[in-house]
C-alpha positions, 0 to 999 in steps of 0.5 A: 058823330059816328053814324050808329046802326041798331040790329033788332030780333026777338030775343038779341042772342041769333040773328041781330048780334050776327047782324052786328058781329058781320056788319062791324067786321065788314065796317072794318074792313072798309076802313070805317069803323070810326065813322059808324057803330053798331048795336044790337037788341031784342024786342023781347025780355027773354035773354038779357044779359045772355051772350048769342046762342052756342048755334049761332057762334059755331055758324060764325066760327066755321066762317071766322067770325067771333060773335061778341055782345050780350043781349039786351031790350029794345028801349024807346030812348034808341029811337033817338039815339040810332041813325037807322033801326034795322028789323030783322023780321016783319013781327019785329017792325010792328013791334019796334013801331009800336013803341014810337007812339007818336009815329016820328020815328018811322024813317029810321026803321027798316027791314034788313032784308030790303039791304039784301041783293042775292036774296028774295027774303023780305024776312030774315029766318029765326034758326032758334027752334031748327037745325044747323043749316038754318043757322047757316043760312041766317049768316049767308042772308046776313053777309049779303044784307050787311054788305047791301047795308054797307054799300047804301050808308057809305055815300051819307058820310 
């Protein structure tokens, strides 16, 4: 059974498929891409069904990197399907735990940022409403979290 990785934001269209679309091409070239797998969600209703933001991909693009996925809700049920649940801001923790009403699920949920070694960030920045360098840096931040990420995961194989 792969171990199954689940990114989450607010709206599934910036920062957790970036998540996903980084973390996957890293997980390849580790040579580890049937050992784990990876999805992505949003907390919020808003974006079903929508591929990730125009912004977004040309941030991926400029690095090579293809964004693929469309954006769907966080569910209850992926408590109990994913390994780990990684929020990529504060707001999306509460909201995710706030689903787990009976508090079992708390271990699996984290930051991504607390995956991250040459950032401080304890939150991964919305670029949604700002300009092109925010995007940017979202896929620097992520890069660098992914990575973290991916160094903490391969010893529980």
């Amino acid at each position: 059974m792969p171990y199954q990785l689940l990114f989450v934001c607010l709206g599934n269209i910036c920062r957790s498929p970036s998540a996903e679309n980084i973390m996957n091409h890293a997980i390849a070239q580790a040579g580890l891409s049937d050992r784990i797998v990876c999805d992505s969600a949003g907390t919020s209703s808003y974006h079903i069904g929508s591929p990730p933001d125009q912004r977004m991909q040309a941030a991926a693009l400029r690095r090579g990197l293809k964004l693929k996925g469309s954006a769907r809700q966080f569910q209850p049920e992926d408590f109990a399907k994913f390994d780990l649940i990684l929020a990529m801001d504060r707001e999306n923790y509460r909201d995710i735990l706030s689903l787990d009403r009976q508090n079992v699920y708390q271990d699996k949920v984290r930051l991504m940022c607390d995956y991250a070694q040459n950032y401080r960030d304890r939150d991964v920045p919305d670029p949604y409403y700002g300009g092109e360098s925010g995007f940017d840096y979202v896929m620097d931040l992520l890069e660098d979290a992914c990575q973290g990420l991916l160094q903490e995961i391969k010893p529980k194989l």
